[in-house]
VONU-223016 format. One record per atom (N, C-alpha, C): y, x, z. Coordinates in steps of 0.001 Angstrom, whole numbers, plus 500000, padded with zeros to 6 digits. Layout:
BEGIN
YXZ/...
***
This chain:
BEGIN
502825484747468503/501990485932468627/502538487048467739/502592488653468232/503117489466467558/501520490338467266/501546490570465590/500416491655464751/500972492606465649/500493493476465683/500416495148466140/500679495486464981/499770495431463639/500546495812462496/501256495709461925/502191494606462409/503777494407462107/504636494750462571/504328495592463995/505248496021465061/506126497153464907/505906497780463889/506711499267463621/508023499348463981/508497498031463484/509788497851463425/510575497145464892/509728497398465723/510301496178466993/510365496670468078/511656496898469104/511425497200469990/510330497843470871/510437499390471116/509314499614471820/509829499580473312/508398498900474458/508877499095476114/507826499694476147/507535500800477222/507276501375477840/506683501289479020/505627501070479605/506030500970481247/504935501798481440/505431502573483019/504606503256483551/503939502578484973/502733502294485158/502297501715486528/502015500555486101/501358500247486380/500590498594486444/500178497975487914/500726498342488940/501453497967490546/502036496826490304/502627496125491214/503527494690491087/504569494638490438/505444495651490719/506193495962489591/506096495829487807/505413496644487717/504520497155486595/504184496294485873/503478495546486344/502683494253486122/503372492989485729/504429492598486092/504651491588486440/505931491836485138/506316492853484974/507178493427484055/506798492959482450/505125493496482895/504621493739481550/504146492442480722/503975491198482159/503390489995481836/504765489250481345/505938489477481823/506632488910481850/507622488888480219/506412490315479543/507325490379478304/506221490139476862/505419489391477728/504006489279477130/504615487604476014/504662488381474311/504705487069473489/506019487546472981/506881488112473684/508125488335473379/508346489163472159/509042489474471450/509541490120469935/509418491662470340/508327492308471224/508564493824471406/507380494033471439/507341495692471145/505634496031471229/506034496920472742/505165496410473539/504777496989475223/503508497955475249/503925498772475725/502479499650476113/502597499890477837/501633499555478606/501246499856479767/500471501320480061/501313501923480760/500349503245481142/500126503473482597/498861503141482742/497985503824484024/497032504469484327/496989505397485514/495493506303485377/494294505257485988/494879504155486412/493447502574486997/493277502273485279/491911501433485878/492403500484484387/492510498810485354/492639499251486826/492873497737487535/494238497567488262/494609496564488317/495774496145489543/495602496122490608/495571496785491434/495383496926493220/496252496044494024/495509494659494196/496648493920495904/496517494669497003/497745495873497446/497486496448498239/497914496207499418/497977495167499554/498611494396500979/497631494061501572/496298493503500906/495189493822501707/494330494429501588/494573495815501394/493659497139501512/493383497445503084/493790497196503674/493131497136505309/492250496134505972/492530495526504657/491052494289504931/489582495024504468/489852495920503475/489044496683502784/488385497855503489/489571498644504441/489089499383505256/488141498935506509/488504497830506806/488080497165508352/486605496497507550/486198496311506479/485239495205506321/485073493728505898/486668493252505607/486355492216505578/486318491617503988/486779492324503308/487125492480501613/486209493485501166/485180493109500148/485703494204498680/486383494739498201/486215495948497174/487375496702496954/487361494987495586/486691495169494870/486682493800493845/487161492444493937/487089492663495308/488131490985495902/489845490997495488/490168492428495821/491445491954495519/491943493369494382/491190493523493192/491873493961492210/491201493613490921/492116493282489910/492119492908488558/492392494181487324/491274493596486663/491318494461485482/492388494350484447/492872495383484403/494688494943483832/494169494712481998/493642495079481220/492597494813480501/492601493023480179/491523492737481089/491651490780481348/492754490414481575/493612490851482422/495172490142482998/495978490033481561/495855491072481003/497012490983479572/496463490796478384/495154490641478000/494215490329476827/494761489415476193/495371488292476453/496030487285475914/497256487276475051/497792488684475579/499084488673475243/498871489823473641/498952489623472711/498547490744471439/499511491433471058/501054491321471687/501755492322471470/501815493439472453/501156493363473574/500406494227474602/499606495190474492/499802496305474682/498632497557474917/498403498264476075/497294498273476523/496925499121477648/496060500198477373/496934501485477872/496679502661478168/496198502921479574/494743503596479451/494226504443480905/494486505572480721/495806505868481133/496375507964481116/496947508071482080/497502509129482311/498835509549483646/499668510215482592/501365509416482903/502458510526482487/502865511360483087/502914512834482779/502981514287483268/504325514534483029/504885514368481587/506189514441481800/507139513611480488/508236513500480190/508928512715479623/509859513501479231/510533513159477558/511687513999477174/512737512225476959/513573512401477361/514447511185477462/515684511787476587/515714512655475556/516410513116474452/515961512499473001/514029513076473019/513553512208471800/512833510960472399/513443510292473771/512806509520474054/511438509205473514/510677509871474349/508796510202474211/508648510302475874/507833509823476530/506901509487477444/505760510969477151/505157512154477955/504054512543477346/502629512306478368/501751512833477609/500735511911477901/499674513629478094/498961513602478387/498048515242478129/497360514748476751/497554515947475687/497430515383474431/498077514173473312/499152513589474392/499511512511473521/500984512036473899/502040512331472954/503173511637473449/503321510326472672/504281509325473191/504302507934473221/505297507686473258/506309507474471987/507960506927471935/508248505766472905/509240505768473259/510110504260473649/511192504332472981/511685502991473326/512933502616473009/513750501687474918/512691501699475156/512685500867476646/511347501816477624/512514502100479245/510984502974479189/511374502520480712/510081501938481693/510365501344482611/509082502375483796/509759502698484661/508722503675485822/508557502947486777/507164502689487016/507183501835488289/505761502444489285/505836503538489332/504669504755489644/504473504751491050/505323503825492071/505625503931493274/505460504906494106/504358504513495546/504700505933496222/503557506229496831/503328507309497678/501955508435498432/502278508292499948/501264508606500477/501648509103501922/502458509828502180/502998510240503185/503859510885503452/503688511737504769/503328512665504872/502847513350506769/503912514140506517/505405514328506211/506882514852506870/506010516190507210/505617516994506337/505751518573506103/503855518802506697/503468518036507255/502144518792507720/500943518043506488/500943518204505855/500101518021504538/498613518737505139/498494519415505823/497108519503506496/496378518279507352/497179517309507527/496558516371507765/496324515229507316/496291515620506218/495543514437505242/493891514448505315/493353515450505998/491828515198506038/491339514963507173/492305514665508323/491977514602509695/492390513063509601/493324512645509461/494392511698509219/494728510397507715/493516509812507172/493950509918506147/494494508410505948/495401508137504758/496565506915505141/495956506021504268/496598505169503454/495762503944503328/496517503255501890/496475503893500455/497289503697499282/496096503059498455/495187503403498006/494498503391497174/492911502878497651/492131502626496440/490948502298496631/489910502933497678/489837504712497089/489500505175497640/489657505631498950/490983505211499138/491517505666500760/490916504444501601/490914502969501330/490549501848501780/488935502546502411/488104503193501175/486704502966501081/486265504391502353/487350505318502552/486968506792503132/487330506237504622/488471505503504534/489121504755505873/487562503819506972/486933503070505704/486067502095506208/484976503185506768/484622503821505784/483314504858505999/483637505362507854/485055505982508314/485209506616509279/484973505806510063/485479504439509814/485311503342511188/484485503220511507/483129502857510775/482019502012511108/480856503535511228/481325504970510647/480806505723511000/480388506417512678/482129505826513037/482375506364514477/481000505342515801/481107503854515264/480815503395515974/478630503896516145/478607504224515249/477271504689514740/477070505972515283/477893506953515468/477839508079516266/477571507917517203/478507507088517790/478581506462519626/477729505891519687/476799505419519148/475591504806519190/474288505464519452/474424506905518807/473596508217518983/474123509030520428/475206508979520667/475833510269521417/475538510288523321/474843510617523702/474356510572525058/475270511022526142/476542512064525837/477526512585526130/478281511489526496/478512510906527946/479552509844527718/480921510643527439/481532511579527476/483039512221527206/482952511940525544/482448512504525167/481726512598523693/481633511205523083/480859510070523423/480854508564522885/482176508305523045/482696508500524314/484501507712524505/485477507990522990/485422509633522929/485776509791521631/485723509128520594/484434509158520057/483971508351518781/484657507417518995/484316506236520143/485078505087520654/486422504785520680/487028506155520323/488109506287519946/489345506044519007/490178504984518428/490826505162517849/492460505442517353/493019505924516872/494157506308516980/494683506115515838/496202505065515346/496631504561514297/497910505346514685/498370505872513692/500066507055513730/500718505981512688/501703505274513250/502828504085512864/502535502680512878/503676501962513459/503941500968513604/504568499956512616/504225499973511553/504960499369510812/503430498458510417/503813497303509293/502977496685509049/501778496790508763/501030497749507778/500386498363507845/499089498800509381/499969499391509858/499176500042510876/499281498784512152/500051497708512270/499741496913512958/498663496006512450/498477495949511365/497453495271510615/495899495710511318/496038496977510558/494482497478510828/494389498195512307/495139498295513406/495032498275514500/493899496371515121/494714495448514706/494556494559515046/493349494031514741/492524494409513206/491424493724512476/490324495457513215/490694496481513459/489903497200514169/489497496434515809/490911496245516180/490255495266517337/489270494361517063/489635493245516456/488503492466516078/487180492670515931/487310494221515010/486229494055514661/485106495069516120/485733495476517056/485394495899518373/484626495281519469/485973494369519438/485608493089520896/485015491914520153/484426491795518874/484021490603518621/483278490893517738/483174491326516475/482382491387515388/480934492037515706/481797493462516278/480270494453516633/479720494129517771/480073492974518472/479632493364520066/477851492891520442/477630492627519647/475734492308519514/475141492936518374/475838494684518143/474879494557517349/474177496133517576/474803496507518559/474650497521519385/473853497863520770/472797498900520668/472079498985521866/472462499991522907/473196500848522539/473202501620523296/474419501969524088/475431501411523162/476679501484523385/477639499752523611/478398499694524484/479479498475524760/480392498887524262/480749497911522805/481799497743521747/483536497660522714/483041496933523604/484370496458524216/484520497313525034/484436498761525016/484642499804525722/486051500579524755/485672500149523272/486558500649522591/488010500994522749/488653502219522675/490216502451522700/490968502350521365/492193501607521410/492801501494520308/494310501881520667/494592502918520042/495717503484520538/496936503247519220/497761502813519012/499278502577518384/500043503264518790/500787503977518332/501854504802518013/503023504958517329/504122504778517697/505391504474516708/506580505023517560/506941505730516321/507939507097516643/509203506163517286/509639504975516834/510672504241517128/510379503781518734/511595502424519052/511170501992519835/510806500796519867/509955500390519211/509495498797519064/508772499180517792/507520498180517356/506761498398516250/507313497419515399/507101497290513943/507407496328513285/508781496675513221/509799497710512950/510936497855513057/511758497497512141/511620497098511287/512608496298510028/512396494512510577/511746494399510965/511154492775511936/512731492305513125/512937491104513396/513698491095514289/512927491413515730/513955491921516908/513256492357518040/512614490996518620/512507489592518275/511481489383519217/510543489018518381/510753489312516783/509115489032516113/508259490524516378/509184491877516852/508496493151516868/507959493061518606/508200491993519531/508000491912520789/506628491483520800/506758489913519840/505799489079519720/504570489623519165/504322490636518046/503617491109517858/502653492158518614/503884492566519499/503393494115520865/502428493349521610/502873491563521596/502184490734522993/500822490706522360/500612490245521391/499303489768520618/498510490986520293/499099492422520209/498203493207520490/497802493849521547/498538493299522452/497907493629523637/497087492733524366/497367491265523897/496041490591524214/494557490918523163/494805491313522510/493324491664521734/492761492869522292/493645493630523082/493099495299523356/493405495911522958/494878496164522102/495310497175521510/496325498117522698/496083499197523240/497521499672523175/498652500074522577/499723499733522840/500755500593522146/501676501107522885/501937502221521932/503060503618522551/503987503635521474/505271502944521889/506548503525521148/507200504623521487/508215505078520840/509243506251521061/508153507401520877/506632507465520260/505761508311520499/505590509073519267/505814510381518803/506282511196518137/504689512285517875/504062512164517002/502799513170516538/503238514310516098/502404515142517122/503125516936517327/501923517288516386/500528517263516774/499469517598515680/498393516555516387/497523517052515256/496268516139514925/495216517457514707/494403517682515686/493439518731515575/492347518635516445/491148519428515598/489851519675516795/489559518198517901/489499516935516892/489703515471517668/490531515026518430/491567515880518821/492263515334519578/493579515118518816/494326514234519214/495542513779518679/497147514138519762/497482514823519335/498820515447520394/500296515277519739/500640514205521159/502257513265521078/502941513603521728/504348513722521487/504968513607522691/505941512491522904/506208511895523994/506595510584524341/507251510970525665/508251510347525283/509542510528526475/509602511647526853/510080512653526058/509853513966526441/508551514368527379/507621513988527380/506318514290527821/505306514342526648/504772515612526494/503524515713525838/502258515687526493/501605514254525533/500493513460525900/499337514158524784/497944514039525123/496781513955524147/496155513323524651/495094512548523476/494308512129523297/493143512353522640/491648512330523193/490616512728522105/489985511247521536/490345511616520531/489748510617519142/489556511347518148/487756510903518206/487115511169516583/487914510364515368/488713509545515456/489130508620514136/490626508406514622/491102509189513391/492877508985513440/493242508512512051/493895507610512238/494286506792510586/496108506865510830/496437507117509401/497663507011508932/498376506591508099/499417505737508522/500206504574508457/501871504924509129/502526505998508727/503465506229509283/504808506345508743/504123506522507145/505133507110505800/505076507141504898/505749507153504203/505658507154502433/506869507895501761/506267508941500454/507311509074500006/506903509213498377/508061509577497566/507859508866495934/506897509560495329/506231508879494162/505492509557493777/505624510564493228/505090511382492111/505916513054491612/506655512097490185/506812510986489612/507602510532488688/509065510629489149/509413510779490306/510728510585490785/511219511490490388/510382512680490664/510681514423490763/511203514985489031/510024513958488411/509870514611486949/511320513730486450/511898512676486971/513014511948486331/514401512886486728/514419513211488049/515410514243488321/515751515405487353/514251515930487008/514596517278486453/514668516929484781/514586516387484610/515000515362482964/516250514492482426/516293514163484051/517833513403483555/519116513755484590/518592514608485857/519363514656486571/519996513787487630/519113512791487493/519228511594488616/519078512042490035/519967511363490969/519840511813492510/518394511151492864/517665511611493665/516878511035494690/516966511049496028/516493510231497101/517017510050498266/515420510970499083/516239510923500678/515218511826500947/513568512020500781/513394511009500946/511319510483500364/511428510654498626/512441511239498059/512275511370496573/512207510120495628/512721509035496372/512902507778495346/513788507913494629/514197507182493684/515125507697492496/516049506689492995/517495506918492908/518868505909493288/519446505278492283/518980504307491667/519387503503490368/520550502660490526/520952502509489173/521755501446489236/521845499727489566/522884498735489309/523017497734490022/521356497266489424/521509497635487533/520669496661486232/519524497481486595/519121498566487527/517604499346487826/517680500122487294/518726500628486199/518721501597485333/518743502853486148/519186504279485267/519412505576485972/520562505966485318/521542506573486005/522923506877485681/522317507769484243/523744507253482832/523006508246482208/522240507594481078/521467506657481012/520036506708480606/520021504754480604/521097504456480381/521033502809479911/519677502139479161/518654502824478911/517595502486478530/515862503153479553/516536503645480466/515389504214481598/515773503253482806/514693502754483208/514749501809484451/513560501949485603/513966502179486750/512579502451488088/512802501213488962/511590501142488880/511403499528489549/510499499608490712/510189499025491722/509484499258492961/509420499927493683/508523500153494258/508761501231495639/509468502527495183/509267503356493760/510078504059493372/511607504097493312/512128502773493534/513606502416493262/513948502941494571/515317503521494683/516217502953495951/517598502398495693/517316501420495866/518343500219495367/519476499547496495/520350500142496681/521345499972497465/522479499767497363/522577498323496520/524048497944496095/523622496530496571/523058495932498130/522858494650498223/522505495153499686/523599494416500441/523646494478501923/523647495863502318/523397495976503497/524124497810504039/522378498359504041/521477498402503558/520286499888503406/519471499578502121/518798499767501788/517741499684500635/516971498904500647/516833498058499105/515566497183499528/514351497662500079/513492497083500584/511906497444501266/511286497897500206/510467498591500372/509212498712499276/508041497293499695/508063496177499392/506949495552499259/506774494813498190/505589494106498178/505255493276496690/506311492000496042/506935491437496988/508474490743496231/509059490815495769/509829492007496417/511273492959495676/510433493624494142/509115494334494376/508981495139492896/508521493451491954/508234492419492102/508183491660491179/508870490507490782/509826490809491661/511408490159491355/512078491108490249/511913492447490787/512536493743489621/511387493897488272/510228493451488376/509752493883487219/510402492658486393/510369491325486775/510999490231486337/512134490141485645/512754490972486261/514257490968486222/514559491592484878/513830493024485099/513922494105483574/512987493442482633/512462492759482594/511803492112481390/512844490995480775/513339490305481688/514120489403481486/516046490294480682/516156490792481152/517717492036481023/517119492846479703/515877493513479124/515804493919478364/515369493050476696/514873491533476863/514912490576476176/516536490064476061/517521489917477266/518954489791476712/519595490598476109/519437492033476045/519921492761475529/519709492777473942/518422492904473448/518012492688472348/518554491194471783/518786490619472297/520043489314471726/521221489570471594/521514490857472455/523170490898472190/523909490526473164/522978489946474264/523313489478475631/523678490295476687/524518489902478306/524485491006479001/523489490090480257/523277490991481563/522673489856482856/523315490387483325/523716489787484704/524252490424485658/523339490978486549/524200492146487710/522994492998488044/522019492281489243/520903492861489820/519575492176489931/520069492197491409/519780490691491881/520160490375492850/518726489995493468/517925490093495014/517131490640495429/517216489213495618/516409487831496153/515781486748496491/514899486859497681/515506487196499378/514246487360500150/513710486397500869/511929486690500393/511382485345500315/511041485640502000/511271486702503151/510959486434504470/509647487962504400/509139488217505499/508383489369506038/507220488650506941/505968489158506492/504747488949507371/504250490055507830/503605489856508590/502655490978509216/501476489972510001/500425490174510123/499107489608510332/498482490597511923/498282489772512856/497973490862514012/496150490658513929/495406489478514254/494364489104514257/494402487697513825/493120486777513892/493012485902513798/493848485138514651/494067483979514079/495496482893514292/496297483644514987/496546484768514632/498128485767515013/498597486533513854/500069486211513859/500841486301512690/502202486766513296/503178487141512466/504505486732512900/505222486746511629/506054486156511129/506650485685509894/507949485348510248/509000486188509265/510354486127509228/510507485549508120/510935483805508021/511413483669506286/513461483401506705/513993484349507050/514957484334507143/515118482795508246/515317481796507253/516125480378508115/515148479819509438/513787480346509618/512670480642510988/511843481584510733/511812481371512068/510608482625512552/509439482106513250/508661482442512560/507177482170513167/506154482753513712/505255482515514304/503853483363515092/503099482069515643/502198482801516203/500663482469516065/499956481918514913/499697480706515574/498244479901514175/499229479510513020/500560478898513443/501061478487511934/501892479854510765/502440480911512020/502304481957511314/501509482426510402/499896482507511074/498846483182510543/498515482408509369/498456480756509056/498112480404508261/499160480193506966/500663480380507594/501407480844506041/501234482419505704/500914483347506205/500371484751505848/499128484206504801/498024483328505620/497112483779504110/497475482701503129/498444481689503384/498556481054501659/499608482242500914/500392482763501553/501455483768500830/500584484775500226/499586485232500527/498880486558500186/497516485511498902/496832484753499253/496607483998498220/497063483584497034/498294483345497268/499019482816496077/500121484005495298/499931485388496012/499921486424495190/499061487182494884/497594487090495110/496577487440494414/496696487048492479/496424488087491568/496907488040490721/495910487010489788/494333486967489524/493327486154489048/493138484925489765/492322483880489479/492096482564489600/490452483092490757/489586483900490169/488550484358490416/489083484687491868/489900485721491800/490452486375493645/490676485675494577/491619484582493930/492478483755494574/491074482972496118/490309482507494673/488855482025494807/488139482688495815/487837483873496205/487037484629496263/487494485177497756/488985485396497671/489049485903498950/489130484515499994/489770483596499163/489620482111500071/489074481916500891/487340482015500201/486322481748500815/485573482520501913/486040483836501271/485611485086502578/486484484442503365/487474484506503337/488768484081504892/488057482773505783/487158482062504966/487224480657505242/485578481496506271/484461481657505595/483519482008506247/483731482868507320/484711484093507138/485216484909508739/485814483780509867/486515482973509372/487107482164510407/486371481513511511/485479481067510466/484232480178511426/483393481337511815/482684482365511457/481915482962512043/482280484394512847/483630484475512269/484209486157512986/483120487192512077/482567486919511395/481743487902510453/481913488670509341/481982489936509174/482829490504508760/481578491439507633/481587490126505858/480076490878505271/480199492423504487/481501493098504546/481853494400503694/481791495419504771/480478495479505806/480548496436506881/479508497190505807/479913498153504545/478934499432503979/479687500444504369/478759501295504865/479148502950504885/478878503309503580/479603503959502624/479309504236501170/480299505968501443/479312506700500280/480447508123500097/479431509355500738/480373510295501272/480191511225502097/479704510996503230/478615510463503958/478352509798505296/477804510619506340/477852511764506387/476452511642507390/477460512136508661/476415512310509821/477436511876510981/477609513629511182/476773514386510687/477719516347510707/479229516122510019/479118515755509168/480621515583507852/481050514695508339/481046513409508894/481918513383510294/482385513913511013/481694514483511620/482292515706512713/483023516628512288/482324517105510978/483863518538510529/484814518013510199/484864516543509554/486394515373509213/486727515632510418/486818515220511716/487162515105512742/487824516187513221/487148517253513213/487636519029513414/488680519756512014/488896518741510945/489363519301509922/489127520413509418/487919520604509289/487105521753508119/486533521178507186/486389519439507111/485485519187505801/486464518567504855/486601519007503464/487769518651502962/487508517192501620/488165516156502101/488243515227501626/488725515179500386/488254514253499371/488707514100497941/489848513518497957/491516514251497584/492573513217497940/492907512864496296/492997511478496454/493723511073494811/494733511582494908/495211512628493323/496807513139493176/497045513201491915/497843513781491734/498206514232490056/499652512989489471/500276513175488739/501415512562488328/500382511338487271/501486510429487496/500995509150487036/501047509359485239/
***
């Protein structure tokens, strides 16, 4: 165990983000001969792999995040900070803080990344994507709002709308909550409604490419197209979002421009870095790639700066096979691993060699007993798919309590298809619906530099 009041003298790390990265960094240096400070504007760890469980109903936001607080309490050479870093001088190596700068000697960014709507930033209130707590909780509100409209709306043109939904990208994500929106359509809601038939519902997919699931091999991105189209999903590849306005959603696809009216458009299409990328550029002069991730070295470092390291979705790390690692929860806690581990050899006098990526395979979850799973040496789908998706996502839940907790929700949905996190919470009423829909009512977006 390391005093805090003995620490003056010992290695200081740094880390920014308490994400998988972050986290896993910080645990990993937990006991070790250094004093660590964690800085985040949460004071929790977000599993954001199933934040669309959160949106759809079937999770708490409390099911799957940990108080970073409890997670590292154990460790006494550990400190956790609830701040955002604004900016950093990497001359007097200081981290600053509003009101407070914070030396390193080791300074690790793992701030990851935001939505991304590729220049139309007006549609973040028509459109909104799916990072954070609050996006999970504004996401859920719209769903279960719509169906409640259509429940009021005597207008059949008008109910179809509401009835309406429209997911912009194909990537995991948005095949996710396409699929658990189905569910929760043709099965969850379908008795609980008088006025309106659930299974009237439209579910529209969209993906600019040609096949969804596009980092997936083509017949796990096939296999997945099949299973959402047996649940009721449509999907439209090669389909390109021109705008998002006044409810309607306008594509164009195969050189044909298509619309659609939908009260509820969710987005899932993009990501790009957070503003730490931006603030490392103009400090150290580091390249960033086009989404503003920072281009590190083999050791995660930044040209330059043998003691600055970006880890996770912030990294773009491209010295291992021909494109960049993924941004998902493996790669950033293989890399937070890695720099905990490389910055303990160093302080010996030691070197590592540079961080070689371990891929443990790709899931994506369509509905119940539908899956498709790439672990490199097979490929899987349906029920045995689906059921290595939830031990993999279980057994990276970060508490004993979660692990616990979401188990059992999974276990009670299975048998009953019942889905107990259906609250409308927030901004609700079904007018402020409608101006969300028309984009005049302006939504609270989480921002600001980490």
């Amino acid at each position: 165990m390391v005093d805090r009041n003995e620490t003056r003298s010992l290695h200081r790390v740094v880390i920014v983000g308490g994400g998988f990265g972050g986290l896993y960094a910080t645990k990993s240096l937990g006991q070790a001969q250094v004093e660590v400070t964690l800085i985040d504007r949460r004071n929790f760890h977000l599993f954001q792999p199933l934040l669309y469980q959160v949106a759809t109903g079937t999770l708490s936001p409390a099911d799957i995040s940990s108080p970073l607080r409890g997670i590292l309490s154990r460790y006494k050479n550990i400190q956790v900070l609830m701040d955002e870093v604004i900016d950093l001088n990497p001359q007097t190596q200081k981290v600053i803080l509003p009101g407070q700068e914070i030396p390193y000697d080791s300074l690790v960014i793992a701030t990851g990344v935001s939505h991304h709507y590729f220049g139309n930033e007006q549609w973040k209130t028509t459109a909104p994507g799916l990072k954070t707590v609050e996006d999970a909780l504004e996401m859920r509100r719209r769903i279960f709002m719509a169906f409640e409209a259509a429940e009021k709306e005597p207008d059949p043109e008008k109910r179809q709308a509401w009835l309406t939904f429209v997911i912009v990208g194909g990537g995991p994500t948005g095949v996710e909550l396409a699929g658990a929106i189905a569910e929760l359509a043709f099965n969850t809601l379908k008795q609980d409604f008088r006025n309106i038939n659930t299974s009237e519902t439209r579910i529209l997919l969209l993906e600019g490419l040609d096949r969804i699931l596009p980092p997936y091999p083509p017949e796990l991105s096939a296999e997945a197209e099949a299973s959402l189209n047996r649940l009721g999903v449509t999907v439209q590849t090669q389909s390109m979002v021109t705008d998002i306005s006044d409810s309607v959603v306008i594509y164009k696809r195969n050189g044909q421009v298509e619309q659609i009216a939908a009260k509820t458009t969710l987005w899932a299409a993009g990501v790009k870095a957070s503003a730490m990328g931006k603030v490392l550029a103009e400090r150290t002069g580091v390249s960033l790639d086009r989404v503003g991730r920072v281009i590190v070295e083999p050791d995660l470092s930044i040209p330059g700066y043998p003691n600055i390291f970006v880890i996770g979705d912030l990294a773009h790390f491209a010295h291992q096979g021909d494109k960049p690692l993924p941004g998902v929860a493996p790669v950033a806690v293989q890399e937070g691993e890695y720099i905990a581990k490389f910055i303990k050899k160093r302080l010996q006098g030691e070197t590592l060699p540079q961080f070689i990526y371990k891929d443990t395979g790709s899931l994506a979850v369509i509905g119940q007993n539908s899956a498709v799973v790439d672990l490199g040496f097979v490929k899987l789908t349906g029920a045995i798919a689906w059921f290595t998706w939830v031990f993999v996502h279980i057994y990276y839940l970060i508490e004993f309590d979660n692990k616990l907790i979401v188990l059992l929700q999974w276990g009670w949905n299975y048998f009953t298809r019942n889905r107990g996190a259906r609250l409308i919470t927030g901004k609700g009423s079904l007018l402020q619906i409608e101006q969300d829909a028309r984009g005049n009512y302006q939504t609270s977006i989480a921002g600001g530099r980490w």
